[in-house]
C-alpha positions as CSV (number, residue, x, y, z in Angstrom):
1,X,110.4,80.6,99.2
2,X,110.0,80.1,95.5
3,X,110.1,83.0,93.3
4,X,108.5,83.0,89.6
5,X,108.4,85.3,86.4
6,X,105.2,84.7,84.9
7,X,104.9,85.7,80.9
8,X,101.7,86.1,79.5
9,X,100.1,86.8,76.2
10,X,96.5,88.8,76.0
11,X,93.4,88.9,73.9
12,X,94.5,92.8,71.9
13,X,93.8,95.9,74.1
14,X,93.5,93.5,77.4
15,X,97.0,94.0,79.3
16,X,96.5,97.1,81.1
17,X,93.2,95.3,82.7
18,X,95.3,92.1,83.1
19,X,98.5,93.2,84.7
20,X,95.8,95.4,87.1
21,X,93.4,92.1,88.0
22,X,96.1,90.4,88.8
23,X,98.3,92.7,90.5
24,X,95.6,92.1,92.9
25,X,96.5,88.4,93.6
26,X,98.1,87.4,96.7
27,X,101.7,86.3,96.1
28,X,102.3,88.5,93.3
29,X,104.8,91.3,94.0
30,X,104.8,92.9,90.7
31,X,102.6,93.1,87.5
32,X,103.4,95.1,84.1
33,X,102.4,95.2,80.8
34,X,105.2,95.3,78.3
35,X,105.5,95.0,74.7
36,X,107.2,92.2,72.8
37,X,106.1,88.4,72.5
38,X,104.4,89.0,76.0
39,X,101.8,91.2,77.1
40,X,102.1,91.7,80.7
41,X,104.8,90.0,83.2
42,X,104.5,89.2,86.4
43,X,106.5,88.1,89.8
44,X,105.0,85.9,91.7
45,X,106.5,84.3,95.1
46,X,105.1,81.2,96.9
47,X,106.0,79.0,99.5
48,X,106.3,75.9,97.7
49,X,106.2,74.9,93.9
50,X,103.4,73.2,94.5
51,X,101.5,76.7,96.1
52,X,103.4,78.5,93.1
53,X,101.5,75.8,90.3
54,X,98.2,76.3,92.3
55,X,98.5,80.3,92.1
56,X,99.1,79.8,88.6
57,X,96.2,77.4,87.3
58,X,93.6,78.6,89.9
59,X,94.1,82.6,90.2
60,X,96.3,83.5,87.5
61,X,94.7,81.8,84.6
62,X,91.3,82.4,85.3
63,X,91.8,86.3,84.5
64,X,89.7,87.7,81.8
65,X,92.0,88.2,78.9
66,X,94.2,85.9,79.2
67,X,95.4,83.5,76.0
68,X,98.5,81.8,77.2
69,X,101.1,81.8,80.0
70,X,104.8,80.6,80.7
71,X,105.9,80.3,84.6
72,X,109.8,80.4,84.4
73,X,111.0,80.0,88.4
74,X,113.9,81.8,89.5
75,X,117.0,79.8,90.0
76,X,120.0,80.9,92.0
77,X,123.3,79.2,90.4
């Protein structure tokens, strides 16, 4: 299993209705808008990186709002 943070940036006044839409999306196991350089970050889990990339470029980036995201997988050192 492959775990992710996704950070995204909004269009202004659109995270609440992001973090919501895609809270939605199967695979993601948290969604919250937050303040700082990001708008609304996410946890996302797949299978595979591959499934994880997929997620990312066909679900999660097709959200209304959305201007620009960063997918920083989870390492365990």
């Amino acid at each position: 299993m492959v775990q992710a943070y996704i950070l995204i940036q909004t269009e202004v006044g659109k995270a609440s209705t992001v973090a919501e839409t895609i809270s939605e999306i199967p695979g993601v196991t948290k969604a919250e808008d937050v303040t700082g350089p990001y708008d609304v970050i996410v946890r996302a889990q797949a299978d595979t990186v591959d499934e994880l990339g997929r997620m990312v470029v066909a679900r999660v980036q097709q959200v209304d709002g959305i201007t620009r995201t960063l997918t920083c997988p989870v390492v365990h050192l």
